[in-house]
N, C-alpha and C positions, 0 to 999 in steps of 0.2 A: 100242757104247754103254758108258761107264761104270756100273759096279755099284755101288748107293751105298744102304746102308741106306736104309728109307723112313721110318726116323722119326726120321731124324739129318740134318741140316740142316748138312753141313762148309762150310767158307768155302773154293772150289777156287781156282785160281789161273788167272787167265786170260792170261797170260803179256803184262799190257798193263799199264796206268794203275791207278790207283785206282778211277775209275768205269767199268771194263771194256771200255774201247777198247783194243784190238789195241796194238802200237809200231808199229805202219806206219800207224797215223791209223782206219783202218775199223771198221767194229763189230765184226769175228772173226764174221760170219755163217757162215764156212765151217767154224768150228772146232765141231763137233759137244759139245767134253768142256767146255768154256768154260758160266760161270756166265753166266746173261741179267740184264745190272743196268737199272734202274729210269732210270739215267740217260742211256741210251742211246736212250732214245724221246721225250726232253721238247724236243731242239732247242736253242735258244737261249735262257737264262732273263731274259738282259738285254727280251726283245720282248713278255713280257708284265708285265702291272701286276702285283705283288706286295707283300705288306705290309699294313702297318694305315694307320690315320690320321695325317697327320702334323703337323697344325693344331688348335686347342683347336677350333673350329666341327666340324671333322672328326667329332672325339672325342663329341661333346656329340651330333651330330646323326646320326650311322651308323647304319644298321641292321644290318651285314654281321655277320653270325653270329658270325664270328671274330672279329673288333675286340672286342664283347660276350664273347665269350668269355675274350677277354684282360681285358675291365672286369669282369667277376664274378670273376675268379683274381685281380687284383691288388688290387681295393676288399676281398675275402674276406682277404685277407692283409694287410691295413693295420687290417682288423677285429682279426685274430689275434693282431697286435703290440699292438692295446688290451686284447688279453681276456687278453694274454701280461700285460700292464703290470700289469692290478688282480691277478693273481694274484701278480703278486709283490708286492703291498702285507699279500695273504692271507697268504701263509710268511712275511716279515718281522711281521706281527705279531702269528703262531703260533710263532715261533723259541724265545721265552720267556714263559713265565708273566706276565701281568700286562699292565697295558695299555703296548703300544709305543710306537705309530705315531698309532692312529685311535683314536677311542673305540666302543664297541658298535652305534649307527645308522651312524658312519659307516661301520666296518665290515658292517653288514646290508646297506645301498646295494651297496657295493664290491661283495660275498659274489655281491649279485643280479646286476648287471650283468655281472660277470665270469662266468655261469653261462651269461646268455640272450645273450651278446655270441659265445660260444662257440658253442651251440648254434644260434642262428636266425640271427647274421649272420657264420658263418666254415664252419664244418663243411658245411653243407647248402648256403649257395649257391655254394661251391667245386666240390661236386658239378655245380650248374647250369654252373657255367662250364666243366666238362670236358665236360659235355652237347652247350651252346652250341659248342662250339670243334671236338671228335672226331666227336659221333655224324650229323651231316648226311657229314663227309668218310667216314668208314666205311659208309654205305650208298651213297655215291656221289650223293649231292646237293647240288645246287648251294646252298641256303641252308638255312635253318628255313621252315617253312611257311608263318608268318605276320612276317615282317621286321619288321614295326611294332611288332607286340604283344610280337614279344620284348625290342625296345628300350623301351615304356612297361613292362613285367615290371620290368627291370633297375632304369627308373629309380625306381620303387617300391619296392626294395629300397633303393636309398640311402636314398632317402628318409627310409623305417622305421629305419633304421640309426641316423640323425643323429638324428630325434627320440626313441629310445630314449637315447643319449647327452646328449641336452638334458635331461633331469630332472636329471644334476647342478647344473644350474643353476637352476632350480624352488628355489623357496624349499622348503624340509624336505629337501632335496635326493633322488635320484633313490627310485627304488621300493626297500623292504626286505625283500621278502617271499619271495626266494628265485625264482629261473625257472621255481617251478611253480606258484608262487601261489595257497598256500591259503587260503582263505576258513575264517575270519572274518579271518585278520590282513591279507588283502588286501582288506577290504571300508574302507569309510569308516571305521570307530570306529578297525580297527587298522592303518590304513596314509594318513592323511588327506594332504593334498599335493596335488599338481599333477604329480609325479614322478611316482605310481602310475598316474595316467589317460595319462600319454605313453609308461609300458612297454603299457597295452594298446593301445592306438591303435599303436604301430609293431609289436607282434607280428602284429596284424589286416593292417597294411599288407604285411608280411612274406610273409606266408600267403599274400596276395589273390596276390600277385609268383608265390608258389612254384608254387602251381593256375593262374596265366596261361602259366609255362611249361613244365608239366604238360599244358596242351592243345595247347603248340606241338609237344614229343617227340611225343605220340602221333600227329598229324598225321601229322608230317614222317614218321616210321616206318612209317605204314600205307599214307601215299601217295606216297613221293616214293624209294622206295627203288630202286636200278638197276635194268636187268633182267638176272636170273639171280641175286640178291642175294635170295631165297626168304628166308623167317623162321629157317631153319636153318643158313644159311648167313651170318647177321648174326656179326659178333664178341661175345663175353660180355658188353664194356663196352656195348655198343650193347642187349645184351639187359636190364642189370641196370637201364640208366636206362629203356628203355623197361618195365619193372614198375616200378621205384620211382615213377616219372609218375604209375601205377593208387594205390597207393598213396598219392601227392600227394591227390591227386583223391578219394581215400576220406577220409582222415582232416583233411588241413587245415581245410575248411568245417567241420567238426565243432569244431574249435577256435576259429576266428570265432563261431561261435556261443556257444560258452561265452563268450567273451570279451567278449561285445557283451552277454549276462546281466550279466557281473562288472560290465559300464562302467554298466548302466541300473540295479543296485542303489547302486553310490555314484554316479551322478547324478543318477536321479530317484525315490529313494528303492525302488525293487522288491526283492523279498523273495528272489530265485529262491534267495540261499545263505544267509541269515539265521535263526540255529539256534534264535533266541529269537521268530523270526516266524515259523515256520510253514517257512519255507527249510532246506533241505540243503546243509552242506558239504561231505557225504558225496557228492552231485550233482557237483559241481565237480570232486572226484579221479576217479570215473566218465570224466566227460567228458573231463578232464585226458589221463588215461593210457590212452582211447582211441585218443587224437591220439601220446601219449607211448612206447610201446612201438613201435610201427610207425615212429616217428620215429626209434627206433635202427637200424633198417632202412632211413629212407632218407638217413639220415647214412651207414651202412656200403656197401650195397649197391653204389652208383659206385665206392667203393674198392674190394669187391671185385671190378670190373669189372677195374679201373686191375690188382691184382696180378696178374689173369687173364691181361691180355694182355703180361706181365712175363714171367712164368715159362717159356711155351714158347720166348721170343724166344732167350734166356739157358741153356735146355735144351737146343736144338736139339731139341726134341721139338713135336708136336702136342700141343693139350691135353690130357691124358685125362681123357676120360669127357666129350665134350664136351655131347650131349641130358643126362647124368643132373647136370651144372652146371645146364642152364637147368630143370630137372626142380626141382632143388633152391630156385633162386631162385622158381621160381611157389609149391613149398609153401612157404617162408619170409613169401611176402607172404602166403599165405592164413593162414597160422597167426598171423602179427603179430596180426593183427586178434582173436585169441580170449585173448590173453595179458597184458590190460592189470592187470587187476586183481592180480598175483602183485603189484605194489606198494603193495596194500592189504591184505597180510595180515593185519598188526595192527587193523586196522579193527573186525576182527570182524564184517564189514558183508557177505562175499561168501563164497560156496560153495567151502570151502580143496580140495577133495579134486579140482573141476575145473578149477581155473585153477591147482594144483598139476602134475596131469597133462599142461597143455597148454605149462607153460614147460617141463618135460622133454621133452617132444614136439619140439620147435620146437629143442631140439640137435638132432635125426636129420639133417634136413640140412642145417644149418650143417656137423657132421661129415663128411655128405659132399663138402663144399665143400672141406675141408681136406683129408678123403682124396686130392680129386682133386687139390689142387695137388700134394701130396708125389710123387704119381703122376705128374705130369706132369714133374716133378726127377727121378725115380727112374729109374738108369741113363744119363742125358743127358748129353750133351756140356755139363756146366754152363764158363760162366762169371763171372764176376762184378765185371761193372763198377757202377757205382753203383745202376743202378736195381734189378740184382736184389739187392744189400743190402739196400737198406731194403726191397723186398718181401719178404724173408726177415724182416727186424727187424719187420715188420708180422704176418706170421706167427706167430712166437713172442712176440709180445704181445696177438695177439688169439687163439690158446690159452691164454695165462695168465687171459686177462679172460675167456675162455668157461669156464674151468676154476671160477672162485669165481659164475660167473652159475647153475653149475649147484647150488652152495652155497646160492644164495637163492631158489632153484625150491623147495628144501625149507621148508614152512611152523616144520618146529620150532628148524630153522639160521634161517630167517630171522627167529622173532619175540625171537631171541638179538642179530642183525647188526643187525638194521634201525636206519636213525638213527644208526646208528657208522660212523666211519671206514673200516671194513670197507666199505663201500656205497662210501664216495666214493673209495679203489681199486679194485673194480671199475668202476666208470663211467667211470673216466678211463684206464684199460688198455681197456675196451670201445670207448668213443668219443674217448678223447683220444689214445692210443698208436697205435691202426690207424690213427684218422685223418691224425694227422701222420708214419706213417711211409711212408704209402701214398700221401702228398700231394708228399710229396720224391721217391716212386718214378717219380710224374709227373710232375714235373718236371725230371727227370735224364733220366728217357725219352721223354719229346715235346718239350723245352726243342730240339734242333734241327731240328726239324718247323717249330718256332712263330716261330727268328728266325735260323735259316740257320747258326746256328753251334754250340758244346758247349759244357760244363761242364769243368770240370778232374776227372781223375778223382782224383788225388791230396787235393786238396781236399774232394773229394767222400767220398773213405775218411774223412778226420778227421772230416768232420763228422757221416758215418753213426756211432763209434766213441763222440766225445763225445754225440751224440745218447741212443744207446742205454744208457750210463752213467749218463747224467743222468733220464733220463727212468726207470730201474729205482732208482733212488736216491734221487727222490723218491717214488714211488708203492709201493712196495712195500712198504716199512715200515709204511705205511699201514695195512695191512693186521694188521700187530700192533698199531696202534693202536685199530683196530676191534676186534680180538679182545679186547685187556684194556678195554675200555669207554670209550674215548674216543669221546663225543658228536659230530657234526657238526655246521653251521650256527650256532658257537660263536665269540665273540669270545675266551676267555680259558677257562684251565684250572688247577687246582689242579697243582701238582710233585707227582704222585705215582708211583708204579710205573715206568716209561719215560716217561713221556709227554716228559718236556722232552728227554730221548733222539734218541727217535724222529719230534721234532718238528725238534730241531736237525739233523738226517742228512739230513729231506726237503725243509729249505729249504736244503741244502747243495747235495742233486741240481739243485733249478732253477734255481739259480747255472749248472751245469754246462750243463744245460739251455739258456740265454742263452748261455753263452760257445760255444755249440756254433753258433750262429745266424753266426757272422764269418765262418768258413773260405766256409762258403754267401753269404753278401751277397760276401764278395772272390770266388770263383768268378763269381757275376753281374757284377759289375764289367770283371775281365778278362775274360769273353764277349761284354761290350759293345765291348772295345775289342779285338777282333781281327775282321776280315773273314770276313763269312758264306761260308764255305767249301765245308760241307758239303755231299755230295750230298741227292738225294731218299730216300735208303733208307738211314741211314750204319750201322743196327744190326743190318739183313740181317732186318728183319721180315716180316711174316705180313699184315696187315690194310690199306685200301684208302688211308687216309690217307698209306701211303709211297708211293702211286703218283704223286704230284705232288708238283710242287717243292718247295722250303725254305725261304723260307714259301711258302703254296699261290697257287694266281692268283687271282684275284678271283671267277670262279665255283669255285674248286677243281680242275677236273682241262681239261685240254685234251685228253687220252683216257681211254680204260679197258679194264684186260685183264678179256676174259670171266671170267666169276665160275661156279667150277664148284663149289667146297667153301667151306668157312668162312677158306683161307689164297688167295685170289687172285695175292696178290704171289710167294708161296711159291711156289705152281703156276708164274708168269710165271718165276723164277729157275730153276726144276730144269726147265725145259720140254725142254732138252737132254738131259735125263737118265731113260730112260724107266722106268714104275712109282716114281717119286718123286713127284710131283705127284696133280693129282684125276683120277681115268681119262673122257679125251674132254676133257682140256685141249688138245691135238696138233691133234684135228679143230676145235677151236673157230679156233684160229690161223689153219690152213688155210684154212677157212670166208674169214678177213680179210685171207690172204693180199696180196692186189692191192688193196685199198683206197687205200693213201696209199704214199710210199713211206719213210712213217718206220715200216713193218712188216718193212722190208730186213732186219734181226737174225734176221727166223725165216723164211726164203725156203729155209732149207733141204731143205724136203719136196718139191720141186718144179722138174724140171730146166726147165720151160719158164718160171719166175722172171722171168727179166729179160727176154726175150723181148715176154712179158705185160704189164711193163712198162712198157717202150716205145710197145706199139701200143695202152694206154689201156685194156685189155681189165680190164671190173671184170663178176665173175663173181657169177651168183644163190648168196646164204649158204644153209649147210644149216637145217635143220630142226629146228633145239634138237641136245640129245643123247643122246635117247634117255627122256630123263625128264619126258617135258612140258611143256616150257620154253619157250618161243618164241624162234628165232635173235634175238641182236642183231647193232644196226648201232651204227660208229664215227660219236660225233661230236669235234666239234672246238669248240664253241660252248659249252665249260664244264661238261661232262660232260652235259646237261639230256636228250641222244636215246642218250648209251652206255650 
């Protein structure tokens, strides 16, 4: 046997092809030092169906996990190119002093929509659509739970989408009140229109979508996972969407409801926020940032999935620390939930020394969240083709934005920041920087999972390089603009101290910012137009989603290697290599020896092999492996009995 660190993951050389066929045509069954690829068990990929829909009826009427998958990633991204567009109306007509471009409502409209266009229709249901897309193929399931309901989900999302963009059209044009919508200014006297009742009416619809596919993940997760695919053995991504789901499920309805308050005061006159009737606006932030804090959790959380399963690919390491990750993700949902009110410090309405202590709290293990990715780099065989850049540039941006969140944990730094500049970089390093750099991470890294072929990686460095440029170049100045007192949620500012400075440098970064978007749209282009090439496994990954083809088949897998640890694929590649993989991968194999004979590649344990079969001899599987497990059996029918 070859001797081969157990926590380095080398690329050997199988003295064949690319996808680990021998030069004499065979799969190197005999060759004991030979790496086992992924491609060597799928057969022919021309014989099964593969792909998405290829008809607008198709598109409109699918249910298949995947297709949805692909429609929540690219409707999420046509979202972001509008939420991208009003912000640049914001830095152009922050560039200079005075009015530019818009005048002040229109600019509030703009301000709003560009906030909640962000938050509820690009950030959160991008997450849905890695959900949709990864986490049925990572637990080895054939669909989502409920096919249907996550197709009426989806279309409910448009839906809410479009109608929140139709208040521009509404006479007084769209809502003014900012995407957190406080009442009194969101109530009838100060926001009257037709605009304001269409942002609540699509956030409601938004939500209803986010909680229908909140009860599809938990489903599919609890019932429909492989077997030997144990809860500890799920992937991180597969782990973060199934809590952010609980999450979903905790806080969203809590926002419907507020929101259905907000619609029955200005429309059949109720009082629930009315400060001169008897009503609390004070209510409203309550409920608000109930739903609002735990919602930066479940904006981040899929992303931190997306870097998780980044970083060990690109290490050649295992993850470290892999229980005290999912340890960390369950306190982070419990603590979301005790944290809301740290953005009512000023209020003067809430007990500062408890929800002081609980947003400090709530770094512990986020900390150890980064501890462990460092951990899981540290010492590794790194790489660095595009996706682990931007989950590096993900990294170091969402330390800078935890670094100033721990700033406004403090009630006497925050009743300094609040409402300034200071605030709005933080949020956009918190939620805007992780999110888009964690979002290009996945998509450099599953982009030939999802259509058979790559990205350029050359293209893909500029656009990591200007990305990161632009994006520290707008946002971080920011930051001294909130220090010396620059107000937020402003149409116009006096020339005084830096400010036209500091305001010219961060509408110069989101220039950079846009021009960073081309290198990426021409990478997609030339992707499209070269032939889907690649293998099943082209990155030499870890997780179940590489064990089928490029794109997957229509139920997902036509096999599946026993599931011993949390890297399956990992264990099927070093299976020649013994103490590399999970201990009782070997016997599992064994176990399926003689089943079909696309198991030829690992006939090695077994001099009576061919023998066997020939004369059809399929042998009773053992007994799990020692841990409780119950054997499995191969199927062939889309993964539904592997």
């Amino acid at each position: 046997m070859t001797t081969v660190h157990p926590d380095v993951d080398p690329i050997g050389d199988s003295g064949g092809d690319a996808s680990g066929n021998s030069s004499d045509g065979s799969l190197g069954r005999h060759d004991p030092d030979r790496l086992v690829e992924i491609d060597d068990f799928l057969g022919d990929p021309d014989a099964h169906e593969r792909g998405l829909p290829r008809t607008i009826t198709g598109w409109l009427t699918t249910t298949n996990h995947k297709a949805l998958g692909v429609a929540y990633i690219i409707t999420s991204m046509i979202f972001l190119a509008i939420g991208g567009g009003l912000a640049g109306v914001i830095r152009a007509e922050l560039a200079e002093p005075g009015e530019q471009f818009v005048g002040a409502d229109t600019y509030n409209s703009v301000f709003t929509i560009h906030g909640s266009v962000m938050v509820f229709l690009f950030a959160v249901p991008f997450g849905f659509g890695i959900a949709n897309y990864l986490m049925p193929l990572q637990i080895g399931a054939p669909d989502l739970a409920f096919p249907r309901l996550n197709a009426f989900s989806y279309w409910l999302y448009v839906i809410g989408g479009v109608v929140m963009l139709c208040g521009f059209l509404a006479d007084g044009g769209a809502a003014p009140f900012g995407w957190f919508a406080y009442p009194p200014l969101s109530g009838l006297q100060g926001s009257p229109g037709l605009g304001a009742d269409l942002w609540i009416i699509s956030i409601i619809l938004t939500g209803t979508s986010g909680t229908l596919t909140a009860v599809n993940v938990i489903s599919t997760v609890t019932m429909m996972r492989t077997p030997g695919m144990t809860l500890f053995r799920m992937p991180i991504l597969t782990w973060n969407l199934f809590i952010t789901s609980f999450l979903v499920l905790t806080v969203f309805p809590v926002l419907s409801g507020a929101l259905l308050m907000l619609l029955a005061d200005r429309t059949f006159g109720t009082l629930f926020y009315a400060p001169f009737e008897g009503g609390s606006p004070i209510l409203w932030q309550h409920l608000f940032w109930f739903f609002g804090h735990p919602e930066v959790y479940i904006v981040a959380l899929p992303f931190f999935g997306v870097v998780t399963e980044i970083f060990p690919v690109f290490s050649r390491r295992p993850v470290f620390g892999y229980k005290g990750l999912v340890l960390a993700t369950l306190t982070i949902g419990a603590l979301s939930t005790s944290v809301w009110a740290h953005h009512m410090f000023v209020t003067d309405d809430i007990v500062l020394p408890f929800f002081a202590a609980t947003s400090f709290l709530i770094a512990v293990p986020t900390g150890v969240k980064v501890f462990n990715w460092i951990g899981t780099m540290w010492d590794g065989s790194l790489s660095f083709e595009a996706p682990m850049k931007f989950s590096i540039g993900f990294l170091v941006t969402f330390v800078a934005g935890g670094v100033t969140g721990v700033m406004l944990a403090s009630p006497t730094l925050d009743f300094h920041l609040s409402d300034s500049y200071f605030v709005v970089a933080h949020f956009h390093y918190v939620m805007g920087g992780t999110v888009i750099f964690a979002m290009f991470a996945a998509l450099y890294f599953w982009w030939p999972k999802v259509t058979g072929r790559m990205l350029s990686e050359r293209l893909g460095t500029v656009h990591f390089w200007l990305l990161m440029i632009g994006f520290n170049t707008t946002f971080f100045v920011q930051h001294l603009l909130g220090r010396d007192g620059m107000p937020r949620r402003v149409a116009d500012y006096r020339p005084i101290e830096n400010f036209e400075l500091w305001n010219k440098i961060s509408s110069l970064g989101f220039l950079i910012i846009v021009a960073s978007m081309v290198p990426f749209l021409i990478a997609v282009v030339k992707s499209f137009r070269s032939p889907a090439t690649v293998g099943a496994d082209p990155w030499h990954a870890n997780s179940l989603e590489w064990a089928t083809m490029s794109p997957p088949v229509e139920h997902n897998f036509t096999w599946l290697p026993p599931i011993r640890s949390e890297r399956p694929v990992f264990d099927l590649r070093w299976i020649n290599h013994e103490g590399v993989g999970a201990p009782h991968s070997v016997d599992a194999w064994e176990a399926r020896q003689e089943h079909d004979e696309q198991w030829l590649p690992l006939h090695q344990w077994s001099a009576a092999d061919e023998q066997n079969l020939t004369s059809g001899a399929r042998p009773v599987e053992r007994a799990g492996d020692g841990q409780g497990e119950a054997p499995e059996s191969v199927g062939t029918d889309g993964g539904e009995e592997s």
